[in-house]
PyMOL Python script that loads the backbone (N, CA, C, O; Angstrom):
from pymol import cmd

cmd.read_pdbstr("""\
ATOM      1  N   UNK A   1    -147.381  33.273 143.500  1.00  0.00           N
ATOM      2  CA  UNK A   1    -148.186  32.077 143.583  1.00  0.00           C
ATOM      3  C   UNK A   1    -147.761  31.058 142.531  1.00  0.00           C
ATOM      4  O   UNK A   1    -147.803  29.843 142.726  1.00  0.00           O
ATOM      5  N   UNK A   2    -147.446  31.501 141.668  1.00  0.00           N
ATOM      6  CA  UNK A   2    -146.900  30.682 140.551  1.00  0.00           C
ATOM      7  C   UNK A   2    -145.899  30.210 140.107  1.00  0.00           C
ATOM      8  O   UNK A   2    -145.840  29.616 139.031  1.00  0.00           O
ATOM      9  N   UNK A   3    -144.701  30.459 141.088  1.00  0.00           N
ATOM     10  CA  UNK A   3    -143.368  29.933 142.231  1.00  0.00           C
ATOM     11  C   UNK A   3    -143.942  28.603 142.821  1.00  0.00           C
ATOM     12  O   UNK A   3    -143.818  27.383 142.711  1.00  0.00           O
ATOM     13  N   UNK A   4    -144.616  29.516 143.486  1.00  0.00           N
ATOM     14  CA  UNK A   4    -145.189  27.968 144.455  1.00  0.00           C
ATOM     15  C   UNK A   4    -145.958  26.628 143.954  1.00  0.00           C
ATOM     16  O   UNK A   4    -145.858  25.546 144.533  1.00  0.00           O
ATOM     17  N   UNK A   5    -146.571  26.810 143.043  1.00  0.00           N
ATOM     18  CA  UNK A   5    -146.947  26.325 142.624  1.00  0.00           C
ATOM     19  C   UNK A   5    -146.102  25.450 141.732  1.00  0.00           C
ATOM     20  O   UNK A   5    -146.238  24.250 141.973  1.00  0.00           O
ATOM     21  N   UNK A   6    -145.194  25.776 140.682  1.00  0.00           N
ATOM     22  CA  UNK A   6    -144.100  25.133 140.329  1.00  0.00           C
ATOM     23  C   UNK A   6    -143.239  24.570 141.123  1.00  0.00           C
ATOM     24  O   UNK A   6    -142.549  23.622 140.749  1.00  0.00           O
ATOM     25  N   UNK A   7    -143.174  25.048 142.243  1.00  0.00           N
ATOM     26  CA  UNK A   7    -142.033  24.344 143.714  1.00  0.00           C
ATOM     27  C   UNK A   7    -142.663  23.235 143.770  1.00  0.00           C
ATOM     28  O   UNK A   7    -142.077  22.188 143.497  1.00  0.00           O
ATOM     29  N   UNK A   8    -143.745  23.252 144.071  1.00  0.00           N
ATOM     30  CA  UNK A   8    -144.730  21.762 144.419  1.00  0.00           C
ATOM     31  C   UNK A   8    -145.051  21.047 143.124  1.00  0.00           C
ATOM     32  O   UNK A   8    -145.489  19.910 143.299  1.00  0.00           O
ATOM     33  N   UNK A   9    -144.939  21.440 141.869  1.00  0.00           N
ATOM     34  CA  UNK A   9    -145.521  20.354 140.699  1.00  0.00           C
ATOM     35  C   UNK A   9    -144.059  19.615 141.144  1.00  0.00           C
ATOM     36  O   UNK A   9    -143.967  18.672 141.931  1.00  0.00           O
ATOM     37  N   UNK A  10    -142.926  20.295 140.430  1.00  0.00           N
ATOM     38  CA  UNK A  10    -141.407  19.645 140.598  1.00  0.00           C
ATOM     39  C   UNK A  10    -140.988  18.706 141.627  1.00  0.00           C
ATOM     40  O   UNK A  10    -140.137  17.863 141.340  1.00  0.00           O
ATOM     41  N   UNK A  11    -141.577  18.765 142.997  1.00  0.00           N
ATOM     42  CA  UNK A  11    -141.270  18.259 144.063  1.00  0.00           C
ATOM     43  C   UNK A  11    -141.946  16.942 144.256  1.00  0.00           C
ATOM     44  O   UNK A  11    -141.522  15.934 144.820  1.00  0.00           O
ATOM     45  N   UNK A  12    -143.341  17.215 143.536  1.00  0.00           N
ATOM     46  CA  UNK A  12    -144.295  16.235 143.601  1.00  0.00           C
ATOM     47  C   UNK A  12    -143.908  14.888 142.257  1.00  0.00           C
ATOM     48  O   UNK A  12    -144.190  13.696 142.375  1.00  0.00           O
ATOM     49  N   UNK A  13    -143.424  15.339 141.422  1.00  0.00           N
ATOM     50  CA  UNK A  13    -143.020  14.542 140.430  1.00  0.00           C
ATOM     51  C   UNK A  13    -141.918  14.158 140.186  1.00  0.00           C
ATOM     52  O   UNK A  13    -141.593  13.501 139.197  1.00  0.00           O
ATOM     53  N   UNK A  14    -141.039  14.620 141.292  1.00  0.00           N
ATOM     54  CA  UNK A  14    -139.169  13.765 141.854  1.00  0.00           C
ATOM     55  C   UNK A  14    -140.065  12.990 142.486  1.00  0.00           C
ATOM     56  O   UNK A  14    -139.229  12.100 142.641  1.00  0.00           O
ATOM     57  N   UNK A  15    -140.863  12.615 142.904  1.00  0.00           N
ATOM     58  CA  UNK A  15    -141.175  11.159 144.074  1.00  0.00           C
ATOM     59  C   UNK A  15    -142.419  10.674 143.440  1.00  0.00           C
ATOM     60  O   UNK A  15    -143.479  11.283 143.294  1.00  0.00           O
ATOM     61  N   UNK A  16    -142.016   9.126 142.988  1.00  0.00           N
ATOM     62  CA  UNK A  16    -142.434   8.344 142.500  1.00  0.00           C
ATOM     63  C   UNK A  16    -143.698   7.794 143.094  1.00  0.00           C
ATOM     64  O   UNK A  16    -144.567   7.252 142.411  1.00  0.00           O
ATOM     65  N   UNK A  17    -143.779   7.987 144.656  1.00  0.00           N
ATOM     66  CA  UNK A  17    -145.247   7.887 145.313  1.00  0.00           C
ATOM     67  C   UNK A  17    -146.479   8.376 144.983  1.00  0.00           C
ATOM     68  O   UNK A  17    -147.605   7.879 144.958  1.00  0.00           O
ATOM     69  N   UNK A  18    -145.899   9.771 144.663  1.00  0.00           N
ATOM     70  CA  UNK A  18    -147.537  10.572 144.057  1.00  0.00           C
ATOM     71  C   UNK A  18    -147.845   9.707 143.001  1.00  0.00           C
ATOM     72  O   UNK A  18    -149.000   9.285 142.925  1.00  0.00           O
ATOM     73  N   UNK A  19    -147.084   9.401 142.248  1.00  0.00           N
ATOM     74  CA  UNK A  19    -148.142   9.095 140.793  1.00  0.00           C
ATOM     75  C   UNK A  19    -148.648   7.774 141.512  1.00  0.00           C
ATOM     76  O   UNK A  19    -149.751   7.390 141.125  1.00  0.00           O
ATOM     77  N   UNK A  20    -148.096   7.098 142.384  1.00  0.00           N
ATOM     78  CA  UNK A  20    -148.484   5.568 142.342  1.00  0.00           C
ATOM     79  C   UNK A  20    -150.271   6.102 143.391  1.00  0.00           C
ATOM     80  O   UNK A  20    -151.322   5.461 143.374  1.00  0.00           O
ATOM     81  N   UNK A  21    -149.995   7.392 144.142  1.00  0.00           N
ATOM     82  CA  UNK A  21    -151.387   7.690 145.053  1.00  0.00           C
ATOM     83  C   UNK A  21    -152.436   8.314 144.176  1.00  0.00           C
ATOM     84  O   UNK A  21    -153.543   8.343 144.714  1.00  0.00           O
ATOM     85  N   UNK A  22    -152.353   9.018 142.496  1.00  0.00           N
ATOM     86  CA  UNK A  22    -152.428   9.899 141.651  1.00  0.00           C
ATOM     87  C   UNK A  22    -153.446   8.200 141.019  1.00  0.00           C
ATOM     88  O   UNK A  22    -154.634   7.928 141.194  1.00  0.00           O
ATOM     89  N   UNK A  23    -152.412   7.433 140.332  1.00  0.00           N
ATOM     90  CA  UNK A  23    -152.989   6.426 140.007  1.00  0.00           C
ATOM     91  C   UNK A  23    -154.248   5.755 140.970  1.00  0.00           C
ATOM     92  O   UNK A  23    -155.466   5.726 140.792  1.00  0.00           O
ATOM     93  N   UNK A  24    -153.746   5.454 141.603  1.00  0.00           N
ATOM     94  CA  UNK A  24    -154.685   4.765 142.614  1.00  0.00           C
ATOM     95  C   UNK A  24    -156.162   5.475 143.392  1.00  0.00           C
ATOM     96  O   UNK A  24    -157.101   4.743 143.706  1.00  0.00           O
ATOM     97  N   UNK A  25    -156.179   6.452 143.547  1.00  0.00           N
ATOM     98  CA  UNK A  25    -157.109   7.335 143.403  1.00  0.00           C
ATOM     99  C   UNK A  25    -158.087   7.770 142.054  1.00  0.00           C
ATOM    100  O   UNK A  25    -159.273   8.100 142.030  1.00  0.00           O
ATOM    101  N   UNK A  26    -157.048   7.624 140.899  1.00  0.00           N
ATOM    102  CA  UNK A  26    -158.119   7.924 139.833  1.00  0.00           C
ATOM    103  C   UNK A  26    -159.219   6.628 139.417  1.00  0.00           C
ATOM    104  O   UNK A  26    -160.385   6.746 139.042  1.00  0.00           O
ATOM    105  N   UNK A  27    -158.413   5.356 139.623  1.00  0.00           N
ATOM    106  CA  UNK A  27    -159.079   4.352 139.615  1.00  0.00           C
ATOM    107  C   UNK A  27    -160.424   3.907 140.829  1.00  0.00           C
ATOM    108  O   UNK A  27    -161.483   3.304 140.661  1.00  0.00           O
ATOM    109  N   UNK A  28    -159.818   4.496 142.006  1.00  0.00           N
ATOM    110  CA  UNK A  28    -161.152   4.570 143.506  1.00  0.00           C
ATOM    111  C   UNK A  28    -162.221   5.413 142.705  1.00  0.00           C
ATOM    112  O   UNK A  28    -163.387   5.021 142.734  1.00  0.00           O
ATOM    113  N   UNK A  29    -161.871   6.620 141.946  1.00  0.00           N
ATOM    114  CA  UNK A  29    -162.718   7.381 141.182  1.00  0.00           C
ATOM    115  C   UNK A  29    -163.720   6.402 139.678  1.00  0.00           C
ATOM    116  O   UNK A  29    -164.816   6.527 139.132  1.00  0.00           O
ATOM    117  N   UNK A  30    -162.925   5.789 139.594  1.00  0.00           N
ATOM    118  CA  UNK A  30    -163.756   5.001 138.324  1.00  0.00           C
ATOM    119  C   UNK A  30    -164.657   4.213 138.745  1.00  0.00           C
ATOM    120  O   UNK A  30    -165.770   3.992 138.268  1.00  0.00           O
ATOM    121  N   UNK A  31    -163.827   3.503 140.264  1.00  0.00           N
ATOM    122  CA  UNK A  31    -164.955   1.888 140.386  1.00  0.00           C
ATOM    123  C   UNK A  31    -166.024   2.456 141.508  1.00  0.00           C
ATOM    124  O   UNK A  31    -166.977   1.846 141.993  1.00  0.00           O
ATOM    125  N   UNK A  32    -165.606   3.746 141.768  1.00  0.00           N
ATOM    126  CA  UNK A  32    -167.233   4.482 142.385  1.00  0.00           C
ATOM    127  C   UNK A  32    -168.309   5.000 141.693  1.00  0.00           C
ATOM    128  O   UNK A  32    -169.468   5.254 142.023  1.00  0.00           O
ATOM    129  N   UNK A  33    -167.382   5.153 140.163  1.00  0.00           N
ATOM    130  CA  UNK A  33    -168.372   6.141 139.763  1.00  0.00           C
ATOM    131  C   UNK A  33    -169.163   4.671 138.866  1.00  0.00           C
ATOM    132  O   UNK A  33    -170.311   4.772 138.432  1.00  0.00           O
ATOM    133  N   UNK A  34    -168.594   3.777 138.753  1.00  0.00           N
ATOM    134  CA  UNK A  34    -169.209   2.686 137.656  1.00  0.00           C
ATOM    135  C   UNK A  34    -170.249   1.679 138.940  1.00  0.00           C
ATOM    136  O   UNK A  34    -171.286   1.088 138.638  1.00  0.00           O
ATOM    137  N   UNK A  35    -169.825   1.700 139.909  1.00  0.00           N
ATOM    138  CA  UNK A  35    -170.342   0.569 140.839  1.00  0.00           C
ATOM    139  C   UNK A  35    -171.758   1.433 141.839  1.00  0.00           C
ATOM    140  O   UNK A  35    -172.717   0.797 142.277  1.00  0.00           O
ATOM    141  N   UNK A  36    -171.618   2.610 141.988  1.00  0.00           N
ATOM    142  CA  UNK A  36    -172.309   3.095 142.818  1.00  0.00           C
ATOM    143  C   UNK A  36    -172.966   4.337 142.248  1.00  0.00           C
ATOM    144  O   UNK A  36    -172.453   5.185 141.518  1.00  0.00           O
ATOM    145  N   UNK A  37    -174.716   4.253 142.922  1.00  0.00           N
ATOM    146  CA  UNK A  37    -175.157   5.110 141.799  1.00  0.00           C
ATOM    147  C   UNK A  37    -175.448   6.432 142.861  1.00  0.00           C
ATOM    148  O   UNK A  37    -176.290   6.475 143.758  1.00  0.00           O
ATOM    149  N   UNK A  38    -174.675   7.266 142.543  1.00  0.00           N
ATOM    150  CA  UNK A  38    -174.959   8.868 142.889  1.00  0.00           C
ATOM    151  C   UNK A  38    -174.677   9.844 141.898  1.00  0.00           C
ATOM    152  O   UNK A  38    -174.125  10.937 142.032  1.00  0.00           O
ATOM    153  N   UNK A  39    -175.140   9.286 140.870  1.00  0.00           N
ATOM    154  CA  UNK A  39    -175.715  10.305 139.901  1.00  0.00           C
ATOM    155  C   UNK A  39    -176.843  11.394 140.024  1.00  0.00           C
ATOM    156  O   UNK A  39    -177.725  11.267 140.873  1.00  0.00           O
ATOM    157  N   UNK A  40    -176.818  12.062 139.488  1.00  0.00           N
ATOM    158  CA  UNK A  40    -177.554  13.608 140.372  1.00  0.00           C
ATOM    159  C   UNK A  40    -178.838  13.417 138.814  1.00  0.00           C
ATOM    160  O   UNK A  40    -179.550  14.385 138.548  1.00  0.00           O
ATOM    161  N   UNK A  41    -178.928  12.352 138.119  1.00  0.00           N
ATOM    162  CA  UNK A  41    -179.639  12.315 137.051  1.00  0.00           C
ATOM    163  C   UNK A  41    -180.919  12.462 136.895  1.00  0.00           C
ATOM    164  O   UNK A  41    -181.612  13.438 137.183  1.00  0.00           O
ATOM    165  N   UNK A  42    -181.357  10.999 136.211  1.00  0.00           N
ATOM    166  CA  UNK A  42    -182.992  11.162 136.060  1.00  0.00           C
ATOM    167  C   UNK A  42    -183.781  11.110 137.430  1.00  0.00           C
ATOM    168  O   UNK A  42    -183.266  10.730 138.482  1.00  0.00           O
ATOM    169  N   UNK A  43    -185.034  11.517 137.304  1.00  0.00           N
ATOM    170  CA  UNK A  43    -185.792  11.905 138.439  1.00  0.00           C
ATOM    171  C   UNK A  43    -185.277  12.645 139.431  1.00  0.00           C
ATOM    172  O   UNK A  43    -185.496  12.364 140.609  1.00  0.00           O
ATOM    173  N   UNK A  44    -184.416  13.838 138.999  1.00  0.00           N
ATOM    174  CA  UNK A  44    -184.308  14.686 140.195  1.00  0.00           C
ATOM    175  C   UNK A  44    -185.164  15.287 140.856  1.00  0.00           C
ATOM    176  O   UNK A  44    -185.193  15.593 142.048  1.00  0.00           O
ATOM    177  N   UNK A  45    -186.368  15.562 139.455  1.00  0.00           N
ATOM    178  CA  UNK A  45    -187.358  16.483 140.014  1.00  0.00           C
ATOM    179  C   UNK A  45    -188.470  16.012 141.128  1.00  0.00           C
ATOM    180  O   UNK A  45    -189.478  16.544 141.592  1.00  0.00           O
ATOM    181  N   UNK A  46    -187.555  14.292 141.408  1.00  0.00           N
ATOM    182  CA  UNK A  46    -189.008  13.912 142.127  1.00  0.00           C
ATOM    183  C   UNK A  46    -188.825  13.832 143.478  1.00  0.00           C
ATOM    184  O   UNK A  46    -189.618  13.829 144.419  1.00  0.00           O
ATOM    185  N   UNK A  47    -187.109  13.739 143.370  1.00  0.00           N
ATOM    186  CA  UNK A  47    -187.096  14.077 145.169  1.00  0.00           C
ATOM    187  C   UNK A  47    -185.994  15.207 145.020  1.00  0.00           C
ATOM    188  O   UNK A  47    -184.940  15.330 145.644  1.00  0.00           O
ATOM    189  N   UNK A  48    -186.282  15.631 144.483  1.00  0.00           N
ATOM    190  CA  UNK A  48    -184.992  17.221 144.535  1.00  0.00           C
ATOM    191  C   UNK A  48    -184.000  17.650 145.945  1.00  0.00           C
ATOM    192  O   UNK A  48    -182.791  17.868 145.863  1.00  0.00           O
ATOM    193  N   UNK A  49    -184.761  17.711 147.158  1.00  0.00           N
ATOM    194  CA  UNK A  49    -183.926  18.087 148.274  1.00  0.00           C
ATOM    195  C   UNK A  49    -183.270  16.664 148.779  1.00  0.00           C
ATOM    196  O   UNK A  49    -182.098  16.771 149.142  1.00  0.00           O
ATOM    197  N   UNK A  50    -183.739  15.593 148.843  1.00  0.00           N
ATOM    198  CA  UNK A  50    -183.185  14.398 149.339  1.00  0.00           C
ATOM    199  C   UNK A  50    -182.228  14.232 148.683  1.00  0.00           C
ATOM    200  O   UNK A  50    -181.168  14.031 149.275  1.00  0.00           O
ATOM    201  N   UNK A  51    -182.260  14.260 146.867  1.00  0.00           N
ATOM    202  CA  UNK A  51    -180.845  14.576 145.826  1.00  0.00           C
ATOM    203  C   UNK A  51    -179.812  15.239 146.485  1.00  0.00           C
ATOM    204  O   UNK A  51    -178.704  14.774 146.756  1.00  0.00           O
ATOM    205  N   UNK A  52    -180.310  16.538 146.767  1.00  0.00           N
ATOM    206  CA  UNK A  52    -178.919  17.587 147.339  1.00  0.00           C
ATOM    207  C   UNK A  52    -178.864  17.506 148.467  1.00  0.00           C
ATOM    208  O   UNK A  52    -177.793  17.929 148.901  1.00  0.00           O
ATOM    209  N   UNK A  53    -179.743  17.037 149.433  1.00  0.00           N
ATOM    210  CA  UNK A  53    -178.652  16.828 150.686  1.00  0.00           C
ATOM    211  C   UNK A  53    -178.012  15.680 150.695  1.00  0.00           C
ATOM    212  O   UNK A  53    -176.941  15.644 151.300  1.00  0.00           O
ATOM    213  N   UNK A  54    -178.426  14.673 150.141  1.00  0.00           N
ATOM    214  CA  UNK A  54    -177.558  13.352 149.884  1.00  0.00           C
ATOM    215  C   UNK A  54    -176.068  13.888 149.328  1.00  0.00           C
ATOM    216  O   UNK A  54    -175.010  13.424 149.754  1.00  0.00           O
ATOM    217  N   UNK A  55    -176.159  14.984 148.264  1.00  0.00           N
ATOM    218  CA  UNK A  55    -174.918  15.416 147.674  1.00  0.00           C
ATOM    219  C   UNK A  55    -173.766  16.475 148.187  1.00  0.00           C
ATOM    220  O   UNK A  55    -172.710  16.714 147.601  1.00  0.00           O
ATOM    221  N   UNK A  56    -174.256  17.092 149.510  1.00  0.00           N
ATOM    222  CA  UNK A  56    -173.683  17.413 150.039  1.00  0.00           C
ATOM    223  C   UNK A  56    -173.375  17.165 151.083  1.00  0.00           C
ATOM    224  O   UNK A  56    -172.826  18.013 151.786  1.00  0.00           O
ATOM    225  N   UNK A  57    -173.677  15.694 151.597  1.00  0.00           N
ATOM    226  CA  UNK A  57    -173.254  15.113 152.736  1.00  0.00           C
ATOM    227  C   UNK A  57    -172.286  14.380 151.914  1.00  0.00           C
ATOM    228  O   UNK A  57    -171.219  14.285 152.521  1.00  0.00           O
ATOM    229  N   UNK A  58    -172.269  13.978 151.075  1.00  0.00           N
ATOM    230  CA  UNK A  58    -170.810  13.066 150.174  1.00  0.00           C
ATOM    231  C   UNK A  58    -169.898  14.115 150.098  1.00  0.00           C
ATOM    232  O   UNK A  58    -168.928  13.968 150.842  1.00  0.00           O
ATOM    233  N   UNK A  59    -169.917  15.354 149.278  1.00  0.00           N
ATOM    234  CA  UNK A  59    -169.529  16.264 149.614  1.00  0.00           C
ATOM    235  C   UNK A  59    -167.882  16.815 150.718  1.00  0.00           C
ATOM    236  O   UNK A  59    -166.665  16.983 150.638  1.00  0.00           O
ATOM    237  N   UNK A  60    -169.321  16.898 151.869  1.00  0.00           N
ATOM    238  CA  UNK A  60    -168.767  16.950 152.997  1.00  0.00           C
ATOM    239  C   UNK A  60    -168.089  15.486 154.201  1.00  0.00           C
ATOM    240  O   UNK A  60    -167.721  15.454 155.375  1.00  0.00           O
ATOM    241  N   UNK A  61    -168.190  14.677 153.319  1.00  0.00           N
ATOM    242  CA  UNK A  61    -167.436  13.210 153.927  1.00  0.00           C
ATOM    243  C   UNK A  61    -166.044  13.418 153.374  1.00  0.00           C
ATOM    244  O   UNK A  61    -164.987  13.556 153.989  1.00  0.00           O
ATOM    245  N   UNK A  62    -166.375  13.406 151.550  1.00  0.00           N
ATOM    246  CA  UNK A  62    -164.828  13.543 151.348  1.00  0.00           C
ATOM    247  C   UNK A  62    -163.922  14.363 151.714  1.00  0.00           C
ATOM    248  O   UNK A  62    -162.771  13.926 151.726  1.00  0.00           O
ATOM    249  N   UNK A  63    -164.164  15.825 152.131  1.00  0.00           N
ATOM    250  CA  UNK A  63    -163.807  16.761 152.429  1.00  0.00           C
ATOM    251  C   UNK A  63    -163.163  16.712 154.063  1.00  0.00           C
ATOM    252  O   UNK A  63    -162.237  17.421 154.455  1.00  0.00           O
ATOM    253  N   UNK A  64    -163.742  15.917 154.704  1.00  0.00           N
ATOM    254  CA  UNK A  64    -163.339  15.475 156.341  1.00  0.00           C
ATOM    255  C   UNK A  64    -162.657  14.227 155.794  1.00  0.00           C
ATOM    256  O   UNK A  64    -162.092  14.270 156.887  1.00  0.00           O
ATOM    257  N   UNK A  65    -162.363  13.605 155.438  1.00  0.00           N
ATOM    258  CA  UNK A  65    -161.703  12.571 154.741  1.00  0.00           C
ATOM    259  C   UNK A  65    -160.446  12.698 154.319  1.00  0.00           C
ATOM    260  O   UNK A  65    -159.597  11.856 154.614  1.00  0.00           O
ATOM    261  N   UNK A  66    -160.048  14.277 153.220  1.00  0.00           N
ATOM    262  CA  UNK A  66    -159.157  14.548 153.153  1.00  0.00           C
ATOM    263  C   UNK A  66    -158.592  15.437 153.284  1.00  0.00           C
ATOM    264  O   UNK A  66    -157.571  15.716 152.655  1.00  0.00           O
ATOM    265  N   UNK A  67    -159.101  16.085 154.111  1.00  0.00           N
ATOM    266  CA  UNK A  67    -158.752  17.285 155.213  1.00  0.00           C
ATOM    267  C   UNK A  67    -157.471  16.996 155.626  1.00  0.00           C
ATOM    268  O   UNK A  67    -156.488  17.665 155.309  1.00  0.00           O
ATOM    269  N   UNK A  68    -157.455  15.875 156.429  1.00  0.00           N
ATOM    270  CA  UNK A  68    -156.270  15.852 157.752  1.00  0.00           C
ATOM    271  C   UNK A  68    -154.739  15.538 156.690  1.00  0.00           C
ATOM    272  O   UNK A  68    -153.708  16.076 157.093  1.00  0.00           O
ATOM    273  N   UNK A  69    -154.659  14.723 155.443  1.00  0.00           N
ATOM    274  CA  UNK A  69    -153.986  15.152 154.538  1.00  0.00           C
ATOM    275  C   UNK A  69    -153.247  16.093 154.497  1.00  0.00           C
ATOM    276  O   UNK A  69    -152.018  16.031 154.508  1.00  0.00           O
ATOM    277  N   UNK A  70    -154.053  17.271 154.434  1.00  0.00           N
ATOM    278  CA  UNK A  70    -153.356  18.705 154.035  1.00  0.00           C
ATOM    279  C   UNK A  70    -152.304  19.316 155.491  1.00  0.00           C
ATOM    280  O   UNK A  70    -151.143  19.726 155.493  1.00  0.00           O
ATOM    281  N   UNK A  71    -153.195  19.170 156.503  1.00  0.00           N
ATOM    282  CA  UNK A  71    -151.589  19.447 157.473  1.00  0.00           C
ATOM    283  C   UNK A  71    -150.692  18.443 157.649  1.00  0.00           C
ATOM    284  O   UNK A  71    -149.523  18.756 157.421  1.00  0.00           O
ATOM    285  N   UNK A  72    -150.916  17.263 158.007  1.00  0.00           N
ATOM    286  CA  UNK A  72    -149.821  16.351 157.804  1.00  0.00           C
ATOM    287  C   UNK A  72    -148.811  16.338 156.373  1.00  0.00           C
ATOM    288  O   UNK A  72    -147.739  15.802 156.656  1.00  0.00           O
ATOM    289  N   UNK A  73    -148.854  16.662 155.318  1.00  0.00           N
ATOM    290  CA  UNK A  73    -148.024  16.781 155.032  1.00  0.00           C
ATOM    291  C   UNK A  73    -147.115  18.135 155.032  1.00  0.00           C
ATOM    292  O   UNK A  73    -145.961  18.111 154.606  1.00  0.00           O
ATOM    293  N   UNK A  74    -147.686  19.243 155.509  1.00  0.00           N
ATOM    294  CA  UNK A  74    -146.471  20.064 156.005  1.00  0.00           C
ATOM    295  C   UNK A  74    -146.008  19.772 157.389  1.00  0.00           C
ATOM    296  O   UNK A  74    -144.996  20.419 157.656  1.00  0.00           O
ATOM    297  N   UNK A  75    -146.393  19.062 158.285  1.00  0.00           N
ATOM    298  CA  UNK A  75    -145.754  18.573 159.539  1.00  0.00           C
ATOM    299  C   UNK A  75    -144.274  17.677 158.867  1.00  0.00           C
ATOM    300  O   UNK A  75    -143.101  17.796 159.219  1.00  0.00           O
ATOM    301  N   UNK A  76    -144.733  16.992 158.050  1.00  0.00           N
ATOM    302  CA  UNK A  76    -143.492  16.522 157.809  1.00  0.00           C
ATOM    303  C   UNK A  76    -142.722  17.279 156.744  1.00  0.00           C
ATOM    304  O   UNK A  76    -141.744  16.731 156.237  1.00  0.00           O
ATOM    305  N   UNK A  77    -142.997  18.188 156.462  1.00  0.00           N
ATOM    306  CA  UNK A  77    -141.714  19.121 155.503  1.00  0.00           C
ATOM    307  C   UNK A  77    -141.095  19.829 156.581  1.00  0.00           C
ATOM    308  O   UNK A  77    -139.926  20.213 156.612  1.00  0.00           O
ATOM    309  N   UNK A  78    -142.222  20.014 157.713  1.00  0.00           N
ATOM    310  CA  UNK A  78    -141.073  20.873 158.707  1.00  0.00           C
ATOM    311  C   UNK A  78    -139.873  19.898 159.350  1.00  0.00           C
ATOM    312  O   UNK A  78    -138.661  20.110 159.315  1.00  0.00           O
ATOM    313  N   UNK A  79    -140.728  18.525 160.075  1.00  0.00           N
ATOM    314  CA  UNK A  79    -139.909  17.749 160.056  1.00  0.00           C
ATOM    315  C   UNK A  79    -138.545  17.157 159.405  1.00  0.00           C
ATOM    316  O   UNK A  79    -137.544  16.624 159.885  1.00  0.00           O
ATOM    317  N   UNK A  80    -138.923  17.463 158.214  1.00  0.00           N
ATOM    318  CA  UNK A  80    -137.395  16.531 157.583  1.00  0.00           C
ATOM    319  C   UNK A  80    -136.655  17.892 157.599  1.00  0.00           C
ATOM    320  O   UNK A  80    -135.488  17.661 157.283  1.00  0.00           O
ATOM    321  N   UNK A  81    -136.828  19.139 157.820  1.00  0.00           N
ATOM    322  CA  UNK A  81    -136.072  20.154 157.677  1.00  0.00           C
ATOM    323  C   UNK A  81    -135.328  20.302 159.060  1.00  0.00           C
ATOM    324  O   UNK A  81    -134.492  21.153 159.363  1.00  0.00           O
ATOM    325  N   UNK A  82    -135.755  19.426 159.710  1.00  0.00           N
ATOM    326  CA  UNK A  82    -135.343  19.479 161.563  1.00  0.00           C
ATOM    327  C   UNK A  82    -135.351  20.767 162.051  1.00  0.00           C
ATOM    328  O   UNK A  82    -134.460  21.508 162.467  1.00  0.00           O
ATOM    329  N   UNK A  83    -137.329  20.957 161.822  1.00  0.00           N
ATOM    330  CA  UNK A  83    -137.271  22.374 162.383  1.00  0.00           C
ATOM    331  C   UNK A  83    -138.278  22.410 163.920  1.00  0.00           C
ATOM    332  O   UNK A  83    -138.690  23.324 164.635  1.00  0.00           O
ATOM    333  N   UNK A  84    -138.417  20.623 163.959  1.00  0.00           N
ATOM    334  CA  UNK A  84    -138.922  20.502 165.382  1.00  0.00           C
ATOM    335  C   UNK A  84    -138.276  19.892 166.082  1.00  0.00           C
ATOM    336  O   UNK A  84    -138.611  19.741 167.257  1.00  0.00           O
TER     337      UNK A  84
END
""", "prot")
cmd.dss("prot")
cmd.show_as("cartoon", "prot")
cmd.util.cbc("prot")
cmd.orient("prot")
């Protein structure tokens, strides 16, 4: 696992795209977390379940969001290997 894992840091950091998607993502992460309030904070105790299902429907958005991500990019490793 820890092959693989080094196969993909190395691979990921010969191409200059990740950091520019790495960047750009950490910043979508800042101006959500500064602009929009889903903080799990004060007054939880007053609507407690509306809190957590609100938090696991975000949750589960990002997660269908960046799902389809994860096979497309081995479609195209098989691809450039011209193994379709």
């Amino acid at each position: 696992m820890n092959t693989i894992f080094l196969f993909e840091a190395r691979r990921i950091s010969k191409h200059w795209p990740s950091y520019l998607i790495a960047l750009i993502l950490v910043f979508i992460g800042i101006f959500c977390g500064n602009r929009f309030n889903l903080s799990v904070g004060e007054g939880i105790y007053l609507n407690s379940p509306y809190t957590t299902g609100y938090m696991m429907g975000m949750l589960s958005l990002a997660v269908i969001f960046l799902l389809p991500s994860m096979p497309y990019s081995c479609f195209l490793k098989i691809r450039t290997q011209n193994l379709i």
